[in-house]
N, C-alpha and C positions, 0 to 999 in steps of 0.2 A: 806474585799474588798468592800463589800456595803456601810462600813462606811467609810471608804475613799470616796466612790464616796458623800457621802452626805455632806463631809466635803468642797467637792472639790466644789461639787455646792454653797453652801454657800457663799465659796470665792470669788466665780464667781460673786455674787449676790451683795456682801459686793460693789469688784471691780464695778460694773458697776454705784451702786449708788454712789461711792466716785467719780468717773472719770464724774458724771454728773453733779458733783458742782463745781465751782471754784470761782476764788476771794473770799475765805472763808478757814476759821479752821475747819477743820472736825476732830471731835472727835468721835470713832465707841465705843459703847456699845452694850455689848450683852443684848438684854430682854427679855429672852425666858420667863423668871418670870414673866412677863405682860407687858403694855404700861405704865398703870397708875403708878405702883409697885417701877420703873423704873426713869419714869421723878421724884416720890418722891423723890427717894435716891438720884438719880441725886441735885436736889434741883433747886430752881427758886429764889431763893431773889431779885437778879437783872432779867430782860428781858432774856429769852435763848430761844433759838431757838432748837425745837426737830424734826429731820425727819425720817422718816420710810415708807415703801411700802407696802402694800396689793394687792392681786389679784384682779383685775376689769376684766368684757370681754362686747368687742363687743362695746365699745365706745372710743372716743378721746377728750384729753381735750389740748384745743387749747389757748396760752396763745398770748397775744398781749399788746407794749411797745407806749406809748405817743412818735410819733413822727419816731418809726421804722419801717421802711419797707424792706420788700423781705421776706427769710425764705423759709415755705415751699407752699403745693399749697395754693391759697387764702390768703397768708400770713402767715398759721398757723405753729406754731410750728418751731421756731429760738431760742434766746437767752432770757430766761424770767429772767425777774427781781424778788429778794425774795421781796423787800419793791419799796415802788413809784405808778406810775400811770399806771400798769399795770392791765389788768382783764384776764378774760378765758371764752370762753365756750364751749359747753360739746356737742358731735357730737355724735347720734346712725347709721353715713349713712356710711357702711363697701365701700364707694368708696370714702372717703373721706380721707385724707394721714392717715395712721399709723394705723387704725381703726381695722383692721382685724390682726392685726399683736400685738396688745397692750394689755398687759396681766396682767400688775399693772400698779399702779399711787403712784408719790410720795406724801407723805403726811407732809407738814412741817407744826409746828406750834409753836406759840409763845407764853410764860408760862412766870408768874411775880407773885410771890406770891401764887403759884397755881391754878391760875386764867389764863383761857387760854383766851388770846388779842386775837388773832388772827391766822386763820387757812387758808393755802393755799394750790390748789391741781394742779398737774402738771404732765405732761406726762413723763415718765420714757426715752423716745427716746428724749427730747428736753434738750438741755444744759440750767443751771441755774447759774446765777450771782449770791451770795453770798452775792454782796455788803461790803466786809469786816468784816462780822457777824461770828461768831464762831455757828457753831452749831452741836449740838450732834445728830449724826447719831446710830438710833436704830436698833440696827440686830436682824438678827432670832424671828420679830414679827410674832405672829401667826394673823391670821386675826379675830377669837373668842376674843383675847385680845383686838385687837383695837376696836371695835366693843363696848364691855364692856367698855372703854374709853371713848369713846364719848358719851355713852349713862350717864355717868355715870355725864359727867362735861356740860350736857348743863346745870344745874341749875344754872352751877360755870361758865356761859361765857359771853364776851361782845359780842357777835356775834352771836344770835341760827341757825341765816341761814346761813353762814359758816359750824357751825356745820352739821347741819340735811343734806347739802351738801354733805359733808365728808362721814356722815355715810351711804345717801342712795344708795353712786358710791361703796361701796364695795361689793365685790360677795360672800352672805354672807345668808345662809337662815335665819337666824334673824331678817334682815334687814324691809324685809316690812311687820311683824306681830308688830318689832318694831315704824315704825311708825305709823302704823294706831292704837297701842294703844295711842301714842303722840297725833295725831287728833283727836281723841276719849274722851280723859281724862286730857291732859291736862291744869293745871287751867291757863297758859299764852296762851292769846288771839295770840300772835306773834309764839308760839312754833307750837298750831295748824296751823297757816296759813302757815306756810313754811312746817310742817310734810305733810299736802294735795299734796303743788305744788311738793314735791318730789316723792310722792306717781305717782301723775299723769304722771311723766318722769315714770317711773317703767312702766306702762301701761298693765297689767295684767288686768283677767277678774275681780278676787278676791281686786284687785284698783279700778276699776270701780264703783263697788257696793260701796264700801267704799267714795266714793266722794259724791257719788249720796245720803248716809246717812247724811252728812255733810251737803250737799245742804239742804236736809228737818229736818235735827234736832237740828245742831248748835244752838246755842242761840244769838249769836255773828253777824249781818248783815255781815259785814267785812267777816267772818270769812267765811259765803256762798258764796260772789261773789267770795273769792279767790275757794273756789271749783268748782267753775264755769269756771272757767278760767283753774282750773285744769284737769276737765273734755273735756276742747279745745284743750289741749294740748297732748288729748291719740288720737290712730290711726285712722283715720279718720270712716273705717267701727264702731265702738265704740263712737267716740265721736258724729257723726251726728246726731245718733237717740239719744242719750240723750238730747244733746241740743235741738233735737222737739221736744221732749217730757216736759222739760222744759217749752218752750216757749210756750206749750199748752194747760198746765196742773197746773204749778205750781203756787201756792196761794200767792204771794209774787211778788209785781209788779217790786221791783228793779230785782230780780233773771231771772223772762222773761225778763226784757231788757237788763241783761246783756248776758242771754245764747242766745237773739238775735243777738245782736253785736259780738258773738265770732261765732254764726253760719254764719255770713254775712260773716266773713273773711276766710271763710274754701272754700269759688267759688265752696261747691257741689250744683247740681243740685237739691237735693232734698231740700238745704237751699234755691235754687231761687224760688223755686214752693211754699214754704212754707211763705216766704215772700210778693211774689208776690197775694197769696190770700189773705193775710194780708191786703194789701194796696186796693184790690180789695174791699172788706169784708167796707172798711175806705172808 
């Protein structure tokens, strides 16, 4: 009986991601064998297109088309495009449509000689255009596999923020020990700067420290101010006082003016008191 019901869900699962694509060939494989294991067999020689879902919680990823409008509120979430002039972004405010209700995100991606082009992510509640693309639908991903996936092919990608994108929306305890060894170690200037800004979406206390590490030991200019930016973009009780403290402290005159310019934008009170004796001070 249990396995029947497990089978039944499955279907359920199979159905709801086939029913969310159209104008497209869908092809369903099973991959319980892995992500990677999988698109190998599969093969890539020409362009293919592979998608699969993982569990996310507590966010919505809101896709938007060059020149449509309506959908859902704000716009978000109608009929997204796989290729064109399409973007997305990524919503943690559970009053915003779908947010509290959204429990995976699809994950499509485009493979050519094993080389992944391109990676896009979409909310599992919004209908998806196809475009006339055939693309292989992956079942019974575990989210350990996809996870190992992507960590596996950013060396092998044209896109690392795409990737690091991918990998830090899924609900996954791996996830942010994986990237801050990425910010940490390693040797591409670009792989650190996108592992930080994702880090800093995560917004934990154990992120926090890890920006503020980057901020004073990076080697890379570049590579501080984007932690700088990364540290504006955690909860405000969290990011204020780092940014003062930044701007009061830190030995490095571009990183004060940039943790000034992200504290001016946050309208708290303790960034007007803090500026304001600045200019007094001037």
């Amino acid at each position: 009986m249990a396995r029947a019901r497990v089978l039944l869900l499955c279907l359920f699962a199979l159905s709801l991601s086939a029913q969310q694509i159209d104008n497209a060939t869908v092809k369903s494989t099973d991959a319980s064998r892995g992500v990677g294991a999988t698109i190998t067999a599969i093969g890539s020689t020409n362009p293919t297109w592979f998608a699969w879902s993982v569990p996310i919680k507590g966010r919505s990823i809101c896709c938007w088309n060059d020149g449509w409008k309506g959908g859902g509120r704000n716009g978000c979430c109608g009929r997204c495009k796989l290729e064109g002039n399409n973007g997305f972004s990524i919503n943690d405010d559970e009053d915003d449509i779908g947010v509290s209700q959204m429990s995976e995100m699809l994950i499509v991606a485009r493979v050519e000689q094993g080389r992944v082009r391109r990676v896009r992510l979409f909310n599992t509640t919004c209908g998806l255009d196809g475009q006339g693309k055939t693309i292989q639908l992956l079942t019974n991903v575990s989210p350990e596999s996809s996870v190992d996936f992507f960590l596996s092919q950013i060396r092998n990608a044209d896109r690392e923020g795409e990737m690091l994108a991918a990998l830090s929306m899924h609900e996954h305890p791996r996830v942010i020990p994986s990237l801050i060894q990425l910010a940490r170690h390693d040797p591409e200037t670009e792989v650190r700067r996108h592992a930080l800004f994702w880090l800093g979406q995560r917004a934990g206390v154990k992120v926090a420290g890890e920006l503020r590490r980057a901020v004073d030991e990076d080697p890379d200019e570049d590579v501080k101010e984007h932690a700088v930016f990364a540290i504006s973009q955690l909860p405000r009780e969290r990011s204020v006082p780092l940014l003062i403290d930044l701007v009061k402290t830190h030995k490095s005159r571009k990183v004060r003016e940039r943790a000034l310019f992200w504290l001016a934008q946050t309208g708290d009170q303790r960034a007007v008191d803090l500026i304001e004796s600045i200019l007094i001070r001037e």
